[in-house]
C-alpha positions in Angstrom: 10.4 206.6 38.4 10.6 203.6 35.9 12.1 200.1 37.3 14.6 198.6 34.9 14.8 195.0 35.7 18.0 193.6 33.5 18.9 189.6 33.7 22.8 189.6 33.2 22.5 185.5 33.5 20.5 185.1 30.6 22.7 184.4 28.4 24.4 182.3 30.7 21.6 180.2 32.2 21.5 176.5 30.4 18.4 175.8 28.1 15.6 173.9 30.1 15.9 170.7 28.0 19.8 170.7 29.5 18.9 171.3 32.9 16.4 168.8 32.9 19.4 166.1 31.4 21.4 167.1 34.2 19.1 166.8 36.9 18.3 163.4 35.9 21.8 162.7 35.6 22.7 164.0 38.9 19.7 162.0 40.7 21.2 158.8 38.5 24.8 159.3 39.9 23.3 159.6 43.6 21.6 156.6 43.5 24.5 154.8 41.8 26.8 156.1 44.6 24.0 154.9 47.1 24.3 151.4 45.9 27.5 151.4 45.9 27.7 153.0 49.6 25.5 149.8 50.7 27.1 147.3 49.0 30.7 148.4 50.8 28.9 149.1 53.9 27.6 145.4 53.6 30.7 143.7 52.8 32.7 145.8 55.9 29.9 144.2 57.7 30.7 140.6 56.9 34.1 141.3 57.1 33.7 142.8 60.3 31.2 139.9 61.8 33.5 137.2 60.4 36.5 138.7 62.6 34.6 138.6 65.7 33.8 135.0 64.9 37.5 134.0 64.2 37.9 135.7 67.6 35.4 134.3 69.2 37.4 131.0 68.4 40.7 132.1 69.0 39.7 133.1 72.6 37.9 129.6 72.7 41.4 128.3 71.8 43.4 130.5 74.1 41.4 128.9 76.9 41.7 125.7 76.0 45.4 125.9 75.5 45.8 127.3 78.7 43.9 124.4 80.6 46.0 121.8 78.4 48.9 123.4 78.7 49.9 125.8 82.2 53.5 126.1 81.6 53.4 128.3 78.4 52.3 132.2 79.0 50.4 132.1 75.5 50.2 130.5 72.1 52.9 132.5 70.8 55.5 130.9 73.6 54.1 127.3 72.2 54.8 127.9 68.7 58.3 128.9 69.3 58.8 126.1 71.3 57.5 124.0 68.5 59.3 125.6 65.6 62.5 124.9 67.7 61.5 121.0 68.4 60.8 121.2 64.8 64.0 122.6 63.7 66.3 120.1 65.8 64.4 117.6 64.2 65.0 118.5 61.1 68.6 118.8 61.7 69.1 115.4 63.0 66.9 113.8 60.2 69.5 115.6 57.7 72.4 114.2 59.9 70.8 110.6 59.5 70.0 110.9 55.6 73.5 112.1 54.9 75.0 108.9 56.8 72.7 106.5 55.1 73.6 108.3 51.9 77.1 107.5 52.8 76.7 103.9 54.3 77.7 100.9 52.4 75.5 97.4 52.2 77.2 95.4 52.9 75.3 92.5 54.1 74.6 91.0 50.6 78.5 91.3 50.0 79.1 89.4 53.0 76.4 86.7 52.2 78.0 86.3 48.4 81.5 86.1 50.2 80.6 83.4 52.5 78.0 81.3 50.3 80.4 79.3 48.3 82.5 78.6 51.2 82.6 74.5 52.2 81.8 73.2 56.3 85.1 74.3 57.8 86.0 77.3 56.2 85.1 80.4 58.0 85.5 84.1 57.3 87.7 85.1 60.3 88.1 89.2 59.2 86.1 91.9 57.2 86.8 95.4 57.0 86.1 98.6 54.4 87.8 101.6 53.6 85.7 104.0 52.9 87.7 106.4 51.6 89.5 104.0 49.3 86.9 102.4 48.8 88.2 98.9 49.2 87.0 95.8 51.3 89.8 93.2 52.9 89.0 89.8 54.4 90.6 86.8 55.4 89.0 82.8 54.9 90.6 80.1 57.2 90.4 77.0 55.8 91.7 73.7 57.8 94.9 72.2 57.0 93.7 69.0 56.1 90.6 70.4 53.6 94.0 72.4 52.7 96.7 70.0 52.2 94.2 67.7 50.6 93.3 70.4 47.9 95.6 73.2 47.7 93.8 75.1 45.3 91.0 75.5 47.7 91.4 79.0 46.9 91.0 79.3 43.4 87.4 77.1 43.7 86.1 79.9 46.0 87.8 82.7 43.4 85.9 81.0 40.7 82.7 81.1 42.5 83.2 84.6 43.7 83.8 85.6 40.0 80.6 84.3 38.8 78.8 85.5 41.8 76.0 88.3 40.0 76.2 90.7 43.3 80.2 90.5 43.5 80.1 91.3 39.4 77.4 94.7 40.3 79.2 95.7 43.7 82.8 95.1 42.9 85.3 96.4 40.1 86.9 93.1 39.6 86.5 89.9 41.7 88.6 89.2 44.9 92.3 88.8 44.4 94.3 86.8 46.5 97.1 88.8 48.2 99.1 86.1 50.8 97.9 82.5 52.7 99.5 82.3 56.5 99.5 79.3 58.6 98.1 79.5 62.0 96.2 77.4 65.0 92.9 77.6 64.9 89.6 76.5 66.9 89.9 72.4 65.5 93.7 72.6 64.9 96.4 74.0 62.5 94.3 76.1 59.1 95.7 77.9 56.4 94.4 82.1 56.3 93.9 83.0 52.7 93.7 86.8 52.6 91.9 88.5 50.2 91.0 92.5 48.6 88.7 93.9 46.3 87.4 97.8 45.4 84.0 98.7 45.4 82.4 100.4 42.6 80.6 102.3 44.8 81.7 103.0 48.2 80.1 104.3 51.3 79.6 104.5 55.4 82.6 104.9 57.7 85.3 102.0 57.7 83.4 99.1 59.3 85.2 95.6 60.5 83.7 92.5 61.8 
C-alpha cells in the first residue's frame, strides 16, 4: 500500500530568509529587554540601599533624640511641639508688627517742641489722639519772662513754624488755643496751651 505524505503548511510556512530576520530580531529584542531588566534591577538596588542608609540615620537620630530629650515619646511628639512654639510665635510677632505699624514717633516731635524753648519754660503736658490724629500740649513760661515779653508765645510759634520736622510731621504748625495763670515750681507762670494734627497718625493715645 502506497504512503501519501501531504504538507498542508506549505504554503503557510514563512520563506527561510524571513525566518532567519525574525530570529535575529527576536534574539535582538531579548537582549534589549535584558538590559533593560538590569539596568531597573540596578537602580531598585540603589534606591533600595540608599533607604537603608537614610534609615540607618534616622534610627541613629531617634536615639539620639531620645538621650537628649526623655520627655517626648518620639520625633513626631517634638515636631508638634515645635510647630506649636513656632506658631505662637508667629502670632505674637504679628501682634507686635501691627502695633509698631500703628505707633507714632514721637520723640523727634517732642525734641522740635521743646528745642526753641528759653531756661524757664518747660513743657508741663503732651498727649495724642490717635484716632484724631491730633497732639495737645501745654508750655509754662514764668510770669516775669512773661510780663516782660508778652509775646513769648509767638517767638516759640515762629520757631516751631520754621522747624523742618514740625513742617514733615504736622499739617500746619501749632496754634495757640488759651494762656492760664497758675503757681508753679519758682512762683506764679503763665500756661500757653497749644494743638496741632498729624499728617500721619499712629500708636494708642499716649500722654506725658
Amino acid at each position: 500500500m502506497p504512503i501519501v505524505r501531504i504538507n498542508l503548511l506549505r504554503d503557510r510556512v514563512p520563506p527561510r530568509a524571513r525566518r532567519v530576520r525574525l530570529f535575529y530580531g527576536m534574539l535582538a529584542y531579548l537582549a534589549a529587554s535584558g538590559v533593560v531588566l538590569v539596568v531597573i534591577a540596578a537602580q531598585q538596588t540603589q534606591a533600595v540601599l540608599r533607604l537603608l542608609r537614610e534609615e540607618r540615620i534616622l534610627d541613629a537620630e531617634e536615639r539620639w533624640f531620645r538621650r537628649q530629650y526623655p520627655q517626648f515619646g518620639r520625633l513626631t511628639e517634638f515636631a508638634e511641639d515645635v510647630r506649636l512654639g513656632l506658631t505662637h510665635c508667629q502670632a505674637q510677632l504679628s501682634a507686635i508688627d501691627r502695633t509698631l505699624q500703628r505707633r507714632a514717633d514721637l520723640a523727634p516731635l517732642l525734641l522740635a517742641l521743646t528745642e526753641p524753648m528759653l531756661p524757664g519754660m518747660r513743657l508741663t503736658m503732651f498727649s495724642f489722639d490717635r484716632e484724631k490724629k491730633a497732639i495737645s500740649f501745654e508750655v509754662a513760661v514764668p510770669a516775669t519772662m512773661y510780663n516782660r515779653r508778652s509775646d513769648r508765645e509767638i517767638d516759640l510759634m515762629a520757631a516751631w513754624n520754621s522747624n523742618p520736622v514740625l513742617k514733615t510731621r504736622l499739617r500746619s504748625s501749632p496754634s495757640l488755643i488759651g494762656t492760664r495763670r497758675a503757681r508753679g515750681p519758682t512762683g506764679f507762670e503763665y500756661v500757653l496751651s497749644f494743638g496741632g494734627v498729624l499728617r500721619d497718625g499712629g500708636g494708642g493715645p499716649e500722654s506725658s
